[in-house]
C-alpha positions in Angstrom: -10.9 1.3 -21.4 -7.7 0.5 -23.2 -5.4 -0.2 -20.9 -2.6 -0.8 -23.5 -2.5 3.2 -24.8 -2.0 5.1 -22.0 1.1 6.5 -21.8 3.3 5.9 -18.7 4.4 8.7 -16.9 8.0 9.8 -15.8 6.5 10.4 -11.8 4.9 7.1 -11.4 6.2 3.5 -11.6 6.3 1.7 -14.3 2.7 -0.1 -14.8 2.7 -3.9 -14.8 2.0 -5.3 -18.6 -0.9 -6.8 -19.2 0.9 -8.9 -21.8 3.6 -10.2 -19.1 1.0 -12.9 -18.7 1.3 -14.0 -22.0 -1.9 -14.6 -23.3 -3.6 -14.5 -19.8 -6.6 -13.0 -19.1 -5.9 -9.9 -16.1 -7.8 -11.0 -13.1 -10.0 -8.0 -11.9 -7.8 -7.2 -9.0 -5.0 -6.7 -11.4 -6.9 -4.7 -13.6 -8.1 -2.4 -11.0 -4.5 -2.1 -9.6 -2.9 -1.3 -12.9 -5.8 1.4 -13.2 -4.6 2.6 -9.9 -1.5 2.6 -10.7 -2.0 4.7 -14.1 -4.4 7.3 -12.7 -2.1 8.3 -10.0 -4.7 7.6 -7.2 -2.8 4.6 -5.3 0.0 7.3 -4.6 -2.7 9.5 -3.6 -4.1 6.9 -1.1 -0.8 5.7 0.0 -0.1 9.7 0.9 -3.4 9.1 2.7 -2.8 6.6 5.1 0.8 8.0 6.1 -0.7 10.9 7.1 -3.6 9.5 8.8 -1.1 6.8 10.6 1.0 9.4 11.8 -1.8 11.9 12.9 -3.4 9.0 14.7 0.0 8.0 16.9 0.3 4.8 15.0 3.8 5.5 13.2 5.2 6.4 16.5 3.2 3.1 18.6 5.5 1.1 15.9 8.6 2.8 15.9 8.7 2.1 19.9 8.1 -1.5 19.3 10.8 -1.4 17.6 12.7 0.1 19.8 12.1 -2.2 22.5 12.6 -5.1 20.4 16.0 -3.9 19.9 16.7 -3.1 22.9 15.6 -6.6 24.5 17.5 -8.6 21.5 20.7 -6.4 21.9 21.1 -3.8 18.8 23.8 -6.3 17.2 21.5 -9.2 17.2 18.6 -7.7 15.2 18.5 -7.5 11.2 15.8 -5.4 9.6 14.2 -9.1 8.6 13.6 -9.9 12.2 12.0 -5.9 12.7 9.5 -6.9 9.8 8.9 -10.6 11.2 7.6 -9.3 14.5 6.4 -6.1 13.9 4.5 -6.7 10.5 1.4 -8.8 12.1 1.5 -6.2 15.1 1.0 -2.8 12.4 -1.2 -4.8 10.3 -3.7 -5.6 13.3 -3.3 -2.3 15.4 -4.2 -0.1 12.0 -7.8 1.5 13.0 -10.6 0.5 11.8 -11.7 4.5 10.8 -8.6 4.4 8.8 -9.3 1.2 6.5 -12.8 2.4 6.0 -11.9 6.1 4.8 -9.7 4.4 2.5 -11.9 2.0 1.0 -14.7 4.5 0.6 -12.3 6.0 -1.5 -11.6 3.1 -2.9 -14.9 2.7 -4.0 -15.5 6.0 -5.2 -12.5 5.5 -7.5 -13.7 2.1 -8.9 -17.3 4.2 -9.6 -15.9 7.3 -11.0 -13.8 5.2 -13.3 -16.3 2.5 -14.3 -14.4 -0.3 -13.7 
């Protein structure tokens, strides 16, 4: 696998250079992310979990949370920092546990298919 040949595409993000490390070796998480990056697949997964968030009740679980944290700090008192300070931890941990493992399954099957 040459990472440095592929040709970047005009629908995807710009893929992080290898050579930005200069002279550093890419750590395997890098090297899996830039390959996930290049194939397409982490906007595929990312498509994923919206879809499974939202069919789940999860987007809507956050977006009252938010709601009521405005509504108890008073809407002129909040900035979007202070939304992402408390609700973060509280998405993060509420996320179900079918969810994360569909996705690393496909995860895995990615990493196999690719031989990475």
């Amino acid at each position: 696998m040459n990472i440095m040949l592929r040709r970047k595409s005009v629908n995807r993000p710009p893929t992080p250079s290898v050579m930005e490390n200069q002279g550093k070796e890419p750590t395997l998480q890098e090297l899996i992310n830039i390959e996930l990056i290049e194939s397409g697949e982490k906007e595929r997964l990312m498509e994923l979990l919206r879809e499974r968030l939202i069919e789940c009740g999860w987007k809507d679980e956050m977006k009252a949370l938010c709601r009521a944290f405005i509504k108890k700090k008073g809407r002129n008192n909040v900035t979007v920092d202070d939304l992402v300070h408390v609700i973060t931890p509280k998405g993060r941990a509420s996320i179900p546990d079918s969810i994360k493992a569909e996705l690393l399954q496909r995860i895995r099957a990615f990493l196999v298919s690719t031989a990475l």
